[in-house]
C-alpha positions, 0 to 999 in steps of 0.5 A, a space after each residue: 899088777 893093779 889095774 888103775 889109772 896111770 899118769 903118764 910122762 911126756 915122751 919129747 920131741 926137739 923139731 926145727 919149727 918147735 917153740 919153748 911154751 912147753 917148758 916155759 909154761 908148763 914145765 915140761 923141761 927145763 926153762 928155755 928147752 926146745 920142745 916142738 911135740 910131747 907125745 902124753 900118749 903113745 906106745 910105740 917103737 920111736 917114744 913110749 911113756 913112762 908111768 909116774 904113779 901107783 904101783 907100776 911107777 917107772 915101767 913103760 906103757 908097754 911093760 904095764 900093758 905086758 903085766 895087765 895084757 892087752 885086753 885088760 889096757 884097750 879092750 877085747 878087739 886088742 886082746 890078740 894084738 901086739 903092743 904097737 898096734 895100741 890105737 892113739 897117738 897124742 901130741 901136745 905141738 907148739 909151732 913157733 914156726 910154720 909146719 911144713 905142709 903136708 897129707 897123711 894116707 889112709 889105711 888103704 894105702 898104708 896097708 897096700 905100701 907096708 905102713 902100719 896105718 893111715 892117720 887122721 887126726 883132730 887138732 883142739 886149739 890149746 892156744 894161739 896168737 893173734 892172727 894165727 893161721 891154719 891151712 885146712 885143705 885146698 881151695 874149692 875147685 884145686 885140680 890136683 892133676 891140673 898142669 898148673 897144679 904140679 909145677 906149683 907143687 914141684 916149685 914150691 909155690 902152692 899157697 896161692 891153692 891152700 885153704 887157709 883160717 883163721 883159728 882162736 883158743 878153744 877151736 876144733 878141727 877134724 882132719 881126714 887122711 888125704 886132706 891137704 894141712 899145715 899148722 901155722 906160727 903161734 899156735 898151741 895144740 892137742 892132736 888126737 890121732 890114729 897111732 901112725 907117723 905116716 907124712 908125706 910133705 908137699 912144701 917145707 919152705 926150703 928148711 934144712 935139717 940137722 944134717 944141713 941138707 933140705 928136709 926131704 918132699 915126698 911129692 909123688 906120695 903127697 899126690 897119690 893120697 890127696 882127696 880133693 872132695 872135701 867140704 871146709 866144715 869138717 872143723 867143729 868150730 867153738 862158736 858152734 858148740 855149747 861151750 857147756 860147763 860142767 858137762 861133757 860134750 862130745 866133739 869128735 865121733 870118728 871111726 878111729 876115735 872119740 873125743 869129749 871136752 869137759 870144762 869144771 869150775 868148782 865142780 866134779 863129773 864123774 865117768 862110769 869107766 869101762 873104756 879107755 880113756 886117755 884125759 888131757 887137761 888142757 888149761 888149768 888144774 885138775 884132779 882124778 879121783 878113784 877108790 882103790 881095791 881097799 875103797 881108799 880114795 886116790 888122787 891124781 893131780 893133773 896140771 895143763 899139759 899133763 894127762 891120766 890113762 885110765 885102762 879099758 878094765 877099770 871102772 869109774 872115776 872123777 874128775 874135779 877141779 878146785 877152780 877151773 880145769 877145761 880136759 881133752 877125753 879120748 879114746 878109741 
């Protein structure tokens, strides 16, 4: 089996809180189809990609990762590992409505409790709406042990102890496991993160499920795994970057994950390989070229909303656009 860079299809995810932007505007399903999460990147039990293009065409990701093996997708530190312990999961989120607020574990806590991993994750702001809100964190000086603090969590009325900003296209924000977050209404989003679905809920706004019954809390873990010592600057704000075109710019340093914004009018970069690479175009269209075994040039159309993986044992490739194309790089 070739080894080169595969598109990937959309795994779909119907939530209560979801909006139709991704099938409206980016043609991800069908006009008017409910689609709160699309997973461009993900190998795991409960959603696996499907490749679109080249010669693994219709295998899943992990049935690609099974032919070209697990050293030769992620790196040597996965050659050993099995196909769920793959290191990104990433979201496209359209919140129509209010996410519930919540705080995801660390690894320490995840692995002491039988989860599979922590989760701290990145949001870049696809879009939003006038007066969109996120909650980032609690407010300065919220003592989570405080008397006041837990009848609030246990009565639903915490808002008066959240963080919450206002948010615009093109924002970044950084969110460690343990910090306290919400996605507001009207905001489209790309989540890089550690391939876990560990969420614990503090406040669901009395939602119901498909069952009819309220969607369940998980108080007593949300406060086991709550940090309070962070500061509000862990956002990486787009005033405070240079909004560079035609260069990368990295965004996002992690322990878990990288993350580099590139923006192209009328141009091309292209990127050494040897890393895996998961590229996301997040407005616009563009394009991945590479040259095949036989030195042939082969194109990738890559529409907003749409992503490329390019495995660990690949080498280089470039990235253009006819126009301008803005694309979310991340890797592990």
């Amino acid at each position: 089996m070739n080894i080169y860079p595969i598109k990937l299809k959309s795994v779909l995810k119907d939530i209560i809180w979801g909006g139709t932007d991704l099938s409206d505007k980016y043609g991800l399903s069908e006009k008017g189809t409910r689609i709160a999460e699309a997973w461009t990147l993900t190998l795991r039990g409960d959603g696996e990609n499907t490749i679109e293009n080249g010669e693994a065409q219709g295998l899943t990701l992990r049935e690609y990762a099974e032919k070209i093996g697990m050293e030769s997708l992620c790196g040597k530190k996965y050659a050993d590992k099995d196909f769920y312990d793959f290191p990104l999961l990433v979201k496209l989120i359209d919140a129509k409505d209010n996410l519930s607020v919540q705080v995801h574990p660390d690894d320490c806590y995840a692995h002491s409790h039988g989860i599979d991993s922590g989760k701290t994750e990145m949001w870049y702001i696809v879009d939003a709406k006038p007066g969109a809100q996120l909650v980032y964190g609690l407010r300065d000086g919220t003592d989570i042990t405080s008397e006041e603090f837990l009848k609030a969590t246990s009565d639903g009325n915490i808002s008066s102890y959240l963080n919450y900003v206002d948010v615009k296209k093109g924002d970044i924000y950084y969110i460690p496991a343990g910090m306290v977050h919400a996605i507001g209404e009207g905001i489209l989003i790309a989540e890089v993160q550690q391939n876990s679905n560990s969420t614990f809920r503090l406040y669901d706004y009395g939602r119901v499920g498909a069952d009819g019954k309220p969607r369940e809390l998980h108080l007593d873990k949300a406060l086991e795994v709550i940090k309070t010592d962070f500061s509000h600057d862990h956002s990486v704000s787009s005033g405070l970057l240079p909004d560079t075109v035609g260069m990368p710019v990295r965004v996002v340093d992690s322990e878990y994950f990288g993350v580099t914004k590139l923006i192209l009018e009328k141009d091309r970069y292209t990127f050494e390989g040897g890393k895996m690479t998961h590229i996301m175009c997040v407005d616009g269209n563009g394009i991945l070229e590479y040259n095949d075994e036989n030195g042939n040039t082969v194109t990738i159309e890559i529409p907003a909303a749409h992503s490329v993986l390019v495995p660990e044992a690949f080498g280089g490739y470039t990235l253009v656009a006819n126009d301008r194309a803005e694309f979310i790089l991340a890797n592990a």
